[in-house]
C-alpha positions in Angstrom: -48.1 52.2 -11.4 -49.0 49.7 -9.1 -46.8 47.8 -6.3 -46.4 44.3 -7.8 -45.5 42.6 -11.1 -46.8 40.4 -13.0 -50.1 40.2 -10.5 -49.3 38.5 -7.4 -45.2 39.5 -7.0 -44.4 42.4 -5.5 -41.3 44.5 -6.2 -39.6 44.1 -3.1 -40.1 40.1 -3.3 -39.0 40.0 -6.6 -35.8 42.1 -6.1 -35.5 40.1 -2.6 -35.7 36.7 -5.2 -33.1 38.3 -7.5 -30.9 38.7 -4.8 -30.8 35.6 -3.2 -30.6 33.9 -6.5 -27.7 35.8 -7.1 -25.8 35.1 -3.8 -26.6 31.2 -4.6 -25.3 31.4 -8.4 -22.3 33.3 -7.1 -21.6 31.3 -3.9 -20.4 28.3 -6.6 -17.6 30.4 -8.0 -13.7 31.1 -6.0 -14.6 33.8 -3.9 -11.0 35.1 -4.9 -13.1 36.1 -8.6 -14.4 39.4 -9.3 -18.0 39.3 -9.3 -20.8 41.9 -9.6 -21.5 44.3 -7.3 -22.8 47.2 -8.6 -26.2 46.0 -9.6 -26.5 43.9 -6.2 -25.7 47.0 -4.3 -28.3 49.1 -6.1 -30.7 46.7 -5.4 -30.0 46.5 -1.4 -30.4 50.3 -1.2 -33.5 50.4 -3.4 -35.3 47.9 -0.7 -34.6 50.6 1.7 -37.1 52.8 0.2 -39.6 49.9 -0.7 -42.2 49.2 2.1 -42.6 45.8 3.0 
């Protein structure tokens, strides 16, 4: 398996993308709401592990 998606985007920019998107979607809402965590979390530690 190779270290991008879809040719030119690697997995660490794509999950750095997801990320950021997220934060921005979620910066919108009453910060007194639940929002998701779980999924963001995973995705922090997993760019531990993926090189740069």
């Amino acid at each position: 398996m190779g270290d991008s998606v879809a040719g030119d985007v690697s997995v660490r920019a794509l999950i750095e993308l997801c990320l950021t998107e997220n934060d921005r979607r979620m910066g919108g809402y009453n910060a007194r709401l639940l929002r998701p965590v779980t999924v963001p979390r995973l995705a922090r530690f997993a760019l531990r592990f993926i090189r740069k």
